[in-house]
N, C-alpha and C positions, 0 to 999 in steps of 0.2 A: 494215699497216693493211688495213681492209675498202674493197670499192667494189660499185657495184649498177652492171649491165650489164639494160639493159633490151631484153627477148626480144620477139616476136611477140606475145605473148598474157600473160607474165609480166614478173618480174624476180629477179635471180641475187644474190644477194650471194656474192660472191669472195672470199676469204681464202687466205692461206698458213700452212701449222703443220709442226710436226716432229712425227714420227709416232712409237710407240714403241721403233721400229726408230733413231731418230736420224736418218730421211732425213726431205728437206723436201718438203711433198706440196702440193698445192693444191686448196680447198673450193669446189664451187658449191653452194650453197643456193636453191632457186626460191622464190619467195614470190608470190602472185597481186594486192599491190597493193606502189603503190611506200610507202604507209605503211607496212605488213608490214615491208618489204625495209628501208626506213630505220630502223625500230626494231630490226631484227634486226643492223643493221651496227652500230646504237651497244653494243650487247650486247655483241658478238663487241670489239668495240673496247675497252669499260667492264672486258671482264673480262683483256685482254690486258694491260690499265696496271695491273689491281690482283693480279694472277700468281693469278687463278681462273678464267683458260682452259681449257676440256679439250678436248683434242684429237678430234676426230669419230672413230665407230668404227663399223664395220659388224657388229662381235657379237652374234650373234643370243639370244634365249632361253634356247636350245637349248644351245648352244655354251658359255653364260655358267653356265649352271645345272651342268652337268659340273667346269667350277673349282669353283665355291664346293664342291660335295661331294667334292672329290681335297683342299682347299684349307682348307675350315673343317670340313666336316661326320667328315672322317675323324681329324680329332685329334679331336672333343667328342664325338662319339656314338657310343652303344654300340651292340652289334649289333641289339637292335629296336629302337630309335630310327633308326637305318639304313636299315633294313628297310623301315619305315612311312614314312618320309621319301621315299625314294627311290622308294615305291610314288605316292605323292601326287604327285610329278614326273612319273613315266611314262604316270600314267592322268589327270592333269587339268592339268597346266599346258605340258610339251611340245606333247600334242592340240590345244590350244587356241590358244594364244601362242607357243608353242616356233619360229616363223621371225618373230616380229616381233625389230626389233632394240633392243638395249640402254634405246638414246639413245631410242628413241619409246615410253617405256611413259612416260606422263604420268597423273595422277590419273585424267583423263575415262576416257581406255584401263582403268584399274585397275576405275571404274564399270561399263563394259561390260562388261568380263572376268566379275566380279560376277554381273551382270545373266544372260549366258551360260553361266554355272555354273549357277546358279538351273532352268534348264530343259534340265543336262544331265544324262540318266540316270545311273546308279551302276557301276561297275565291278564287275563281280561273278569270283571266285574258287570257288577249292577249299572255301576254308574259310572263307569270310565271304561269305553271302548277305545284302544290305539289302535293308531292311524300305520306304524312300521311293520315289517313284518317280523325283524328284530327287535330285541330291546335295544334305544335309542340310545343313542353318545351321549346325551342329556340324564339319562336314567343311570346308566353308565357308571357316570360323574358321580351321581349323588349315591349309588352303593359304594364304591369306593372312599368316597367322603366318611361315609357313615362308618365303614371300617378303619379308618383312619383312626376318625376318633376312639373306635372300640380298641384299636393296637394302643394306642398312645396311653391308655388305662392299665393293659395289659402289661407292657413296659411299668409304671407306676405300680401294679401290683408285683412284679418282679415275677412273674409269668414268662415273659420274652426279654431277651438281653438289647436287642433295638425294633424297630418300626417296620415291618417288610413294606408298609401301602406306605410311606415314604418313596419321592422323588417316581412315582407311577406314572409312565408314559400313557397317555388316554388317550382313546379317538379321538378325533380331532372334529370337534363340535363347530356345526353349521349352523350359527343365526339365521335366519331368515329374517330380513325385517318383514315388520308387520304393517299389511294393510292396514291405512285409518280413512275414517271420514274427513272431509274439510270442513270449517264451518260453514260454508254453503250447503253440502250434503246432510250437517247436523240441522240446518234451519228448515230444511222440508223434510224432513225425519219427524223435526219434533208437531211441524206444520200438518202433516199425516199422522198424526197418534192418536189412537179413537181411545187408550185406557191410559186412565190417571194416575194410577203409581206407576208406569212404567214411563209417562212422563215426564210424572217429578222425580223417578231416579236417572232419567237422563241428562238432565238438568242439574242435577249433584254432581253428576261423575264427569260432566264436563266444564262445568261452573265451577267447581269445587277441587277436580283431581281426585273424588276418591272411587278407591273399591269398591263392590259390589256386595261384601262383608260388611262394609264402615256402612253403606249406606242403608241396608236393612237393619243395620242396628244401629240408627243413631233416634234418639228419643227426645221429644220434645222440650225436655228438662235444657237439652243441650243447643235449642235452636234460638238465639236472639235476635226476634224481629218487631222488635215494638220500636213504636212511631218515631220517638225519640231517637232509638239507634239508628233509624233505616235516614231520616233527615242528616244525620250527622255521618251518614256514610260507614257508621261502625256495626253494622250487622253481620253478624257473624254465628258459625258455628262452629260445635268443641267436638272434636271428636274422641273418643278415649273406650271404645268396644267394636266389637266387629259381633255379626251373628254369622256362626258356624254350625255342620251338624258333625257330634261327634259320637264315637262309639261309647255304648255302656261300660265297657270294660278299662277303657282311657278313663273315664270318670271316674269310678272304681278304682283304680289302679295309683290312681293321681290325688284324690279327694278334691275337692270346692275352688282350689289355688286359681285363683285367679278368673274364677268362675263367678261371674252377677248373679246369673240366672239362668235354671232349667227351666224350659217351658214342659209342660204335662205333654205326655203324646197322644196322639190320637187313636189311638192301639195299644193296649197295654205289652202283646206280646213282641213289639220291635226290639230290634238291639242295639236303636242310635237314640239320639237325642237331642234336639234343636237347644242349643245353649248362646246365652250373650257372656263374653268373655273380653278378656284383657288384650288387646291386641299384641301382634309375635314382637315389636320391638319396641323400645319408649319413643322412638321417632317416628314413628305413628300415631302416638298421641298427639296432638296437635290444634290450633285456632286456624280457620279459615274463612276468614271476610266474603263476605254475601253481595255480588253487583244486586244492585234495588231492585233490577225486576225479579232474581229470582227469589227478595227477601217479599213482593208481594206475590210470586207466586204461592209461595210457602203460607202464606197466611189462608189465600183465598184455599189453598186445601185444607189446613187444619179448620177453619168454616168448617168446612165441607165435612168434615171428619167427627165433627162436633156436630153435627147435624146427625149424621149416622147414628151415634152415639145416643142419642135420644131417643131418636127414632127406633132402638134394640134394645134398650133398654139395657136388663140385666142378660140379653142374649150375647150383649156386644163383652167381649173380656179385653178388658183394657191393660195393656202394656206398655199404653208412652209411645209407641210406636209410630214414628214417622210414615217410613214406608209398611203398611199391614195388610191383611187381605178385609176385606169386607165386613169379619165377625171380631176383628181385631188381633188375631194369632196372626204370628210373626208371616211373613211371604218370604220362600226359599229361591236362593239363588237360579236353581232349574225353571221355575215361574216368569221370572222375570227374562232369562235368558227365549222360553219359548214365546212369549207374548216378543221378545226384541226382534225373533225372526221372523216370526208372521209380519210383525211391520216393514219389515225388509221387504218383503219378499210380496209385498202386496203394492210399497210403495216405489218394487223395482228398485230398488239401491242396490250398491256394492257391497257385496257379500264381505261384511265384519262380523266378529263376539263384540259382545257387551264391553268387554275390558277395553275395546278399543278405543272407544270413548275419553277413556283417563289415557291413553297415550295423547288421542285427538288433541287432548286438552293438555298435555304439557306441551306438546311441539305450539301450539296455539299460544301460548302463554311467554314461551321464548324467544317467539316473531316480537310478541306484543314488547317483551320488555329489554329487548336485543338481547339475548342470550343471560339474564343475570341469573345463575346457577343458584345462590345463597336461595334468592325470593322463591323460584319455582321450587327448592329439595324442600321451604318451608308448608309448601301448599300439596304437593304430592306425599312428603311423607316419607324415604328414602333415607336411609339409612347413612349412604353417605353421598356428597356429592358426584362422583366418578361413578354411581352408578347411572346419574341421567349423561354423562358424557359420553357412556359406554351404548346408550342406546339410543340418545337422540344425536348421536353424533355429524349426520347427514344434516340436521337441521342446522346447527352450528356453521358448519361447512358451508352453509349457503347465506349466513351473516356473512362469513368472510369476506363471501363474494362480494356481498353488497359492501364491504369497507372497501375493496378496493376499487370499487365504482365508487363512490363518497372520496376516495383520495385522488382517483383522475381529477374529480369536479372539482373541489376544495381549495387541491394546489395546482395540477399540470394545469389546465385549462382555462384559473382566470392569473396565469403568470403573464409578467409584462415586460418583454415582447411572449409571444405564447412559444413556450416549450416544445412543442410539439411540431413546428417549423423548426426547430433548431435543429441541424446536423451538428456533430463530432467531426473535431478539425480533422481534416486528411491528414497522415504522415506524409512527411517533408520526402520531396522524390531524390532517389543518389544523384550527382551531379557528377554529366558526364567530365571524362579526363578532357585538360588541354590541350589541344592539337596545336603542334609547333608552325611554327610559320612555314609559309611558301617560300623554299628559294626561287628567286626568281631566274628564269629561263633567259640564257645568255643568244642574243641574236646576234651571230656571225658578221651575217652578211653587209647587218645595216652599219656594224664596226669600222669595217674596211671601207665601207662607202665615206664616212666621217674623218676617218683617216684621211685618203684621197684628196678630199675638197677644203682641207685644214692641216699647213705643214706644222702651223705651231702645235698641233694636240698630237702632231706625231712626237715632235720632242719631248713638250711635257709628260707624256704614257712613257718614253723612253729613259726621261731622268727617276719616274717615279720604280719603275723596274728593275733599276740600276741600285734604288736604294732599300730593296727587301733583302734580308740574311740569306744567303742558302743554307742547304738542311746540312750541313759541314759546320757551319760555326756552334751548331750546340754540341 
């Protein structure tokens, strides 16, 4: 059981526990009131009788964040999931928390943590300069995610008794939608392109919906364009890799899982590595039907490609490789991205990235087919449908419109008589009250004149007078 020893200035709640090791250790606890210190022994007490004690630990951050990644992160995540994760450790949460320990991260700490993000500058690299001068609500999100799931482990090892990054209030993240092309803007794009893989991957990523990964790595093994298919409309391609560049130590760290293929580098002393891999989810994997011109663009390249090939001989290293550079090694995402600007920016277009393309192309695709959600998540690749709701949501919005223009036409306007001349009956107006009659106004004078010139009508008025009650008989 617990006891409170009262200090100079505080008090100690004192416990005994066994420690991972099976030896028996002993806890002081300081607390600065002895109400503190009494609530804290019934605690320690309350959770000893019901077997939800955890035993105190001095594990730091730091310390704690290297298991979970030896521990969870190296069976589930691929090599840039790895990569990216491990970088978010190294540059924002070690920095910052990486010596606080385990047991003392509590919600309020996770608010601060928060707060001190909020006005910490960005980590900048080789290959990734930001654009905020903070780290972004977007980054944000995905530290705190990442800690989520490392608490949620924590808890599972009985480490922490609940979740503190549980129910975390987070900035409040700003989409911006994203400029695309029209296909008007994509037909003299591609009308303007003087280099050929950057216009057969334009062509993919807006024919097709895919990535810019999917399409440096998809391999001819996977392209179906012969005669027969392309006549029967069924040309298609399989998609099931992306090429990525990853770090040596992700490789290392991970082994071959779900790794096809390293390419050799060009350097032996680098620390990355151009690999073809499994793409991040199985909805990724995917078939997607080829419209005929671009099942004979794809030919008149692989020609072309086949031609090189000869022509290099044993210079040319073959890879299968759809999109490749000239000697057949794989073409990196940066390649294609800088050949996409110069085309921009020579043939005067609106300034997009590449990736825009594959938005282009699913807003394109959702005009085309009035919004069918199933067909387009089949061709882009999405995980779930609610994520193209969540982003082509404007697009949608403007079907709407168009249904209720199709129901003006449909029904109000060929109705017979037309609807649209119809007014809504008026309410009934109150009816004014009945005004009682006019008495009519007794003339005097012309009385007595009639009197005068007729003795009978004085008698008859005289018998009729004679025979009203007076006001005495009631």
């Amino acid at each position: 059981m617990a006891s409170i020893i009262k200090r100079k200035k505080n008090y100690s709640v004192v416990y005994s526990y066994i420690d991972e090791n099976g030896q028996k250790r002993q806890k002081w606890e300081t607390r600065s009131s002895y109400q503190d210190a009494l609530k804290r022994k019934a605690e320690i007490e309350s959770n000893k009788t019901t077997g939800n004690f955890l035993p105190p630990s001095d594990q730091t951050i730091k310390d704690f964040m290297l298991d979970f990644v030896s521990l969870y992160g190296e069976k589930r995540w691929g090599v840039s999931m790895y990569d990216s994760q491990t970088a978010l450790i190294a540059n924002y949460i070690n920095p910052i928390i990486g010596d606080l320990k385990v047991q003392d991260i509590t919600p309020r700490v996770v608010d601060k943590y928060i707060q001190t993000l909020q006005k910490t500058p960005p980590v900048f690299s080789k290959t990734h300069r930001p654009k905020s001068e903070y780290v972004s609500a977007q980054n944000i999100e995905k530290i705190i995610k990442l800690l989520r799931c490392a608490f949620k482990q924590a808890v599972r090892w009985e480490i922490v008794p609940k979740n503190p990054f549980d129910n975390v209030v987070l900035p409040r993240t700003e989409y911006k939608k994203r400029d695309i092309w029209t296909a008007e803007i994509i037909r003299k794009a591609l009308d303007n392109c003087p280099e050929s893989k950057l216009y057969i991957a334009m062509n993919l990523a807006f024919a097709c919906s895919m990535r810019i990964g999917e399409i440096l790595g998809l391999t001819w093994s996977n392209v179906h364009i012969e005669d027969q298919e392309i006549a029967a409309d069924d040309a298609y391609i399989f998609i099931d890799k992306e090429l990525v560049r990853a770090s040596k130590r992700a490789i290392e760290m991970l082994g071959k899982r779900d790794i096809y293929h390293i390419f050799p580098p060009l350097f032996a002393n680098t620390s990355t590595r151009v690999v073809l891999k499994k793409p991040k989810t199985n909805s990724s994997i995917r078939k997607v039907w080829l419209p005929k011109t671009v099942a004979y663009i794809l030919r008149q390249w692989r020609e072309s490609q086949n031609e090189l090939k000869e022509l290099l001989g044993d210079e040319y290293q073959d890879y299968d490789l759809v999109v490749a550079m000239p000697n057949g090694r794989p073409c990196e995402e940066r390649i294609i991205a800088g050949e996409f600007q110069k085309l921009r920016e020579s043939a005067g277009l609106p300034k997009v990235v590449f990736h825009s393309l594959r938005h282009s192309s699913t807003t394109y695709k959702l005009k085309l087919n009035h919004g069918d959600l199933k067909a387009t998540q089949g061709d882009t690749g999405h995980a779930q449908v609610d994520m193209i709701t969540q982003v082509y949501a404007h697009i949608l919005d403007e079907d709407r419109k168009v249904n209720a223009q199709k129901f003006e036409d449909a029904f109000y306007a060929s109705a017979n008589p037309d609807l649209r001349t119809v007014r809504p009956p008026e309410p009934p107006k109150p009816k004014e009250p009945e005004r009682p009659a006019a008495t009519p106004s007794l003339d005097l004078a012309g009385l007595v004149a009639q009197l005068q010139k007729s003795p009978e009508l004085v008698s008859t008025l005289a018998a009729l007078l004679s025979a009203v009650p007076s006001e005495k008989s009631f």
